[in-house]
N, CA, C and O of each residue as an XYZ file, in Angstrom:
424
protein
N      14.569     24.197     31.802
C      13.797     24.379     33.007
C      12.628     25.297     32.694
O      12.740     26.335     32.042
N      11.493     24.831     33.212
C      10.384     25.920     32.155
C       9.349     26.462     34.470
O       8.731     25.938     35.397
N       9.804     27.466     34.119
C       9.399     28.282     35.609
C       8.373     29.317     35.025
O       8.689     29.907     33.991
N       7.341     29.537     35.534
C       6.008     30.252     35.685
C       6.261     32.010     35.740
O       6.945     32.453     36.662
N       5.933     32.536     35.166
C       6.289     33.913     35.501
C       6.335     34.267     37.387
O       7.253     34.926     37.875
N       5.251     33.727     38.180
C       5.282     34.855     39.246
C       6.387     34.260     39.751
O       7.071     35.026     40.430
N       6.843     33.023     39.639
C       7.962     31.855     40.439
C       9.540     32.693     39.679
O      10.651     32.495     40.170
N       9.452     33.053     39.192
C      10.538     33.859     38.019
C      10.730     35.072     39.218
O      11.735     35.429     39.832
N       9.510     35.475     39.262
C       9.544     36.978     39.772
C       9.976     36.699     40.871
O      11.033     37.279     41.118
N       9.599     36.036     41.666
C      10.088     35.779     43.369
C      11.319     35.177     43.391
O      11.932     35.284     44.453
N      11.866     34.546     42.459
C      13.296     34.109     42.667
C      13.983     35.600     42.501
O      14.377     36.255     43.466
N      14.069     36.053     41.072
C      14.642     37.397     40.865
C      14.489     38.160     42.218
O      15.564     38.687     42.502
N      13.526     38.401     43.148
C      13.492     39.312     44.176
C      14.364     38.882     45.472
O      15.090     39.440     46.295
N      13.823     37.401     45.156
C      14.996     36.877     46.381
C      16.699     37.313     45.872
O      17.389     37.940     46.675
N      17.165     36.998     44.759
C      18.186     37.486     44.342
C      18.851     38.870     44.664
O      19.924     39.228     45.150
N      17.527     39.594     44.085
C      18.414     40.813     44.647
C      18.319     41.448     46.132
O      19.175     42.252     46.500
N      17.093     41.004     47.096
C      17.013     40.992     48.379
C      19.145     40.541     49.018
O      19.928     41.205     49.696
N      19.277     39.215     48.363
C      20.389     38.504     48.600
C      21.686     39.933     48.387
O      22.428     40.534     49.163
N      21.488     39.974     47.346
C      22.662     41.040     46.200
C      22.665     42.503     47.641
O      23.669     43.191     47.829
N      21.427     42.675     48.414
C      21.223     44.318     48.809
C      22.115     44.293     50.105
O      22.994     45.073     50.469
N      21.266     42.357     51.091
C      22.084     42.174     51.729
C      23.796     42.383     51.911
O      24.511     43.197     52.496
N      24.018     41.141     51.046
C      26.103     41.183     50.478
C      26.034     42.564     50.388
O      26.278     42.620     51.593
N      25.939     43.614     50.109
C      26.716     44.692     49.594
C      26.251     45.641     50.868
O      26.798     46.732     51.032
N      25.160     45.146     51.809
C      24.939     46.178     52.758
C      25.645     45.620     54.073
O      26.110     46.390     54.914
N      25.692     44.401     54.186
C      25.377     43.714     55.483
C      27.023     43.193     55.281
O      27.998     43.675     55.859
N      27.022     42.154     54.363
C      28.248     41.335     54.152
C      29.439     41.978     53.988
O      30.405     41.498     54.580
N      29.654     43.322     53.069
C      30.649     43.989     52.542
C      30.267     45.184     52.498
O      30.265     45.636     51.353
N      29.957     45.845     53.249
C      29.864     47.449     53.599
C      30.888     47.915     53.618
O      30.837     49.145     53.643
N      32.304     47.314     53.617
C      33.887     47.772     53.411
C      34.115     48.065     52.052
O      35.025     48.866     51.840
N      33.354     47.496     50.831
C      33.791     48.003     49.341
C      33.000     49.213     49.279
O      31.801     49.395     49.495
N      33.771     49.867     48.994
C      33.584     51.717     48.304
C      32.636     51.228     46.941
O      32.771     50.287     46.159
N      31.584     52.361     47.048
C      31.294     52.682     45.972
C      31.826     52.791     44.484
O      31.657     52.346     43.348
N      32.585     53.684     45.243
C      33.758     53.951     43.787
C      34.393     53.554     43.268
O      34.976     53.995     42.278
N      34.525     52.058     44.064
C      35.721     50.724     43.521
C      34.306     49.955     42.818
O      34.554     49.253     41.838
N      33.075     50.029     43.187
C      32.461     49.035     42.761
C      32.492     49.691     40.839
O      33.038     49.218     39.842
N      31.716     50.814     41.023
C      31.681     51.743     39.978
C      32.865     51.800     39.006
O      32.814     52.052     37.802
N      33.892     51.533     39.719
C      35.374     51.646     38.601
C      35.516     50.250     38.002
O      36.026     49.954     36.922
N      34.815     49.236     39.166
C      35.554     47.791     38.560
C      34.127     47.046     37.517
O      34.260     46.396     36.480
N      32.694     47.454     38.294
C      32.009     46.820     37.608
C      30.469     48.255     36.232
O      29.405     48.279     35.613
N      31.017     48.612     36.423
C      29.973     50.293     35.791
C      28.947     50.281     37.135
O      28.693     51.473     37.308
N      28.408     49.685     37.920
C      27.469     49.952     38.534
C      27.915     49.815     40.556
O      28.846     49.233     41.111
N      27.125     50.379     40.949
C      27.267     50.307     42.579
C      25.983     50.956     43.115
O      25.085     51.483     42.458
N      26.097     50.786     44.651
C      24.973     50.757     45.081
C      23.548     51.998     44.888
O      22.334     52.019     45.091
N      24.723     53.007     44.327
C      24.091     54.211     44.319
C      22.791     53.839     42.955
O      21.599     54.089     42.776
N      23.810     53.170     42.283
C      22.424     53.009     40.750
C      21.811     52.115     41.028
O      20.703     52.124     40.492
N      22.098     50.905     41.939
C      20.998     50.302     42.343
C      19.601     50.549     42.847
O      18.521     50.012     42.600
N      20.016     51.651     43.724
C      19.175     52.551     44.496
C      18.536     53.411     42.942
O      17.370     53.238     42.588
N      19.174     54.005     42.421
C      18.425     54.705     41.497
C      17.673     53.408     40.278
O      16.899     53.984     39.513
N      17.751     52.124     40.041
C      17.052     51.435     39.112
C      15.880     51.549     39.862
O      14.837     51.800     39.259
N      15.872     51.366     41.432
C      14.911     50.861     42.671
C      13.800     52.060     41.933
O      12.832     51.921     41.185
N      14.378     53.111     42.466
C      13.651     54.471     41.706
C      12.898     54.179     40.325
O      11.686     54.039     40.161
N      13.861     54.126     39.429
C      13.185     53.945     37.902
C      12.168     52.625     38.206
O      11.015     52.957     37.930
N      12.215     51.792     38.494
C      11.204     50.691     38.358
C      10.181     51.451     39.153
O       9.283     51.769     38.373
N       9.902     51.923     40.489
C       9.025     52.505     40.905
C       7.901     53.635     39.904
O       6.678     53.770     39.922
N       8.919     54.261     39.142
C       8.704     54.946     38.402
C       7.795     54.711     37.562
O       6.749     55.360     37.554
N       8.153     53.359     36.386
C       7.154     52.782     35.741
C       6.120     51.923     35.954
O       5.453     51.346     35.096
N       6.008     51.858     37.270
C       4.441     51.223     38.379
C       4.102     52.891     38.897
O       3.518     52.921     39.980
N       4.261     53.659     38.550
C       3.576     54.948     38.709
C       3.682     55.420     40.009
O       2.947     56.359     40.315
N       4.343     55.025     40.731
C       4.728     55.412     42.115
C       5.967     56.659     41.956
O       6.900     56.712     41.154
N       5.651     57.422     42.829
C       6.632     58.732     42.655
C       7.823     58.655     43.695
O       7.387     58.523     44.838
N       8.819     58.688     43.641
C       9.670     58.192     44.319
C      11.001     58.952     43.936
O      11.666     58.668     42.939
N      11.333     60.006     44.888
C      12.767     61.400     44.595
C      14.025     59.782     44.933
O      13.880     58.629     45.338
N      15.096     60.594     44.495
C      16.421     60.043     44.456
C      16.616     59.804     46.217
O      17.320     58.849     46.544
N      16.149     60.454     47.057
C      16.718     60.292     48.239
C      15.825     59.148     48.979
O      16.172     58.306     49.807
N      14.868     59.345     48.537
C      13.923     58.303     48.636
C      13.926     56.571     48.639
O      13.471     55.785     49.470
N      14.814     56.281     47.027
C      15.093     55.378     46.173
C      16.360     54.996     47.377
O      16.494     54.013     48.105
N      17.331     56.462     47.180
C      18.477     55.864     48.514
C      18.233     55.132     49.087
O      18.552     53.944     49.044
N      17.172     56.065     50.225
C      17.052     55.427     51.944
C      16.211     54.290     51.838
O      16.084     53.646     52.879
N      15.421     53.764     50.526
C      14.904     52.344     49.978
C      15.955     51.358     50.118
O      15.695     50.280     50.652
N      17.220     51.645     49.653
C      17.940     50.952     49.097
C      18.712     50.718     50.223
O      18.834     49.551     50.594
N      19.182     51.489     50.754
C      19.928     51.705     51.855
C      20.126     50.956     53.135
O      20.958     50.221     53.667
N      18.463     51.731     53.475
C      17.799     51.524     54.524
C      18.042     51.918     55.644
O      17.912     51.283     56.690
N      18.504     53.263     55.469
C      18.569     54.659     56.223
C      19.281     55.872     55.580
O      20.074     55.597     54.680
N      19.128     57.082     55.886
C      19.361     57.955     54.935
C      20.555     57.548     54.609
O      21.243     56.848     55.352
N      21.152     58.225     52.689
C      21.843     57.854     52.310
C      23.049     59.079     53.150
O      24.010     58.896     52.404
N      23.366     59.768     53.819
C      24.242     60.973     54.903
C      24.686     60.000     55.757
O      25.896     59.775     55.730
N      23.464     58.871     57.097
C      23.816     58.398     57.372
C      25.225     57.241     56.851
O      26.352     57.129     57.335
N      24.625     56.573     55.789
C      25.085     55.437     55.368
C      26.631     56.025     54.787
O      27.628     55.349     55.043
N      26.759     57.231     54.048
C      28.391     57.712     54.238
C      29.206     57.961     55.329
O      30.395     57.661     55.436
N      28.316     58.675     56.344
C      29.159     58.671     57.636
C      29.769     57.528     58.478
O      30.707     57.671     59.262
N      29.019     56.200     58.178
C      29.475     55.263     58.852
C      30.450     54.306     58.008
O      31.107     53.415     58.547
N      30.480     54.576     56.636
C      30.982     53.380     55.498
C      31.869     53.959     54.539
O      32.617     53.117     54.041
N      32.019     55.063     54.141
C      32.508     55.811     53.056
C      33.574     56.462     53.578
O      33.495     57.313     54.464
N      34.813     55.997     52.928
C      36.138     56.718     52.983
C      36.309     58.079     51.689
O      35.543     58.256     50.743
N      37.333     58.755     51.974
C      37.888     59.735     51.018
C      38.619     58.584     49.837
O      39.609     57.864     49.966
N      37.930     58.717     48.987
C      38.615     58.809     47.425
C      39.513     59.071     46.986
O      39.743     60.276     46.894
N      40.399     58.218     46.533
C      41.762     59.690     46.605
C      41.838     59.573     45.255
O      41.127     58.737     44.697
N      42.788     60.465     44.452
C      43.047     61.412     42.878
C      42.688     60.401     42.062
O      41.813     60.688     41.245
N      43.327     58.737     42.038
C      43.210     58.106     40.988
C      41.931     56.968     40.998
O      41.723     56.223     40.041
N      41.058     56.966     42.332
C      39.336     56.584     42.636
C      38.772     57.604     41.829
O      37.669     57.308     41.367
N      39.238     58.780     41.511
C      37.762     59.802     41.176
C      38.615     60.188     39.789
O      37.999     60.938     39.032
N      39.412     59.942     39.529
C      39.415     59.923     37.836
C      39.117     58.561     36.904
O      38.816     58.481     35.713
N      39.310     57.570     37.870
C      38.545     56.326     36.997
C      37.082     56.342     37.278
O      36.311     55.534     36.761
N      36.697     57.321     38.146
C      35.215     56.758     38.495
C      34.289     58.095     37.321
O      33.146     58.171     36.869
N      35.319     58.803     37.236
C      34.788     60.115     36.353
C      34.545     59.328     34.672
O      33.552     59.502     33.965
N      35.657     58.525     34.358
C      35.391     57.461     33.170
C      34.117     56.409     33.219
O      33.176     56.348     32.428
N      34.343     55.703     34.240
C      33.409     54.808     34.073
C      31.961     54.838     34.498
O      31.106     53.952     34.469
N      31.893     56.643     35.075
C      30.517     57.249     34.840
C      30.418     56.908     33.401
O      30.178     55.875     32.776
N      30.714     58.268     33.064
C      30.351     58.674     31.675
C      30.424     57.109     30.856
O      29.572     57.022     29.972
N      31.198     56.031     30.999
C      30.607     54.916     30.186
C      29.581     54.084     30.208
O      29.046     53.432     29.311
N      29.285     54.222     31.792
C      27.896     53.428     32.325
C      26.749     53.890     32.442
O      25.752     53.185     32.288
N      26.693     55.446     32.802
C      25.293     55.908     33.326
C      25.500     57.289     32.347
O      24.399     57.661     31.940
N      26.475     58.040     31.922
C      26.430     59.118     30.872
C      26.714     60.658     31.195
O      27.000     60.967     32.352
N      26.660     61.359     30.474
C      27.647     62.465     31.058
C      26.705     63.268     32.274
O      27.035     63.742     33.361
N      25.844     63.216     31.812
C      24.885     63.490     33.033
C      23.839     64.829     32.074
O      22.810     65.289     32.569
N      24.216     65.138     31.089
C      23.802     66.500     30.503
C      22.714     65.935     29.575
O      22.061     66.691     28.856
């Protein structure tokens, strides 16, 4: 299949437009921390790639920013209404599959 770069680009956007939906709209019931344990990534690094790509189009754009981009209202809000407590064995697999996906942080 031979597709044009900008036709590339607008599918990819529709994609992840689709991807922001499902995970905001469709399934706002999966935890973060299950996404993060089962797949290395969740919405939070989504929100932070949102950031980094901004980044390298020279646009300045803080982490809370990238959030409420991603979000699409502050990220305080979006725990208060969606985010359960974690319990002992969510935040020791999620403490692993940090450090394997995104790094120790140091």
């Amino acid at each position: 299949m031979d597709i044009d770069d900008q036709t590339r680009i607008e599918l990819e956007a529709a994609a992840f437009r689709r991807l922001q939906k499902h995970l905001m709209d469709d399934r706002a019931d999966v935890q973060n921390i299950d996404m993060m344990n089962l797949t290395g990534f969740c919405r939070n690094c989504l929100s932070r790639w949102y950031q980094e790509a901004a980044s390298v189009r020279g646009i300045e754009m803080s982490k809370d920013e990238g959030r409420e981009m991603f979000y699409g209202m502050p990220y305080a809000d979006w725990r208060a209404q969606h985010q359960t407590e974690a319990t002992d064995d969510q935040k020791s697999a999620f403490k692993r599959a940090f450090e394997e996906n995104v790094g120790t942080g140091e």
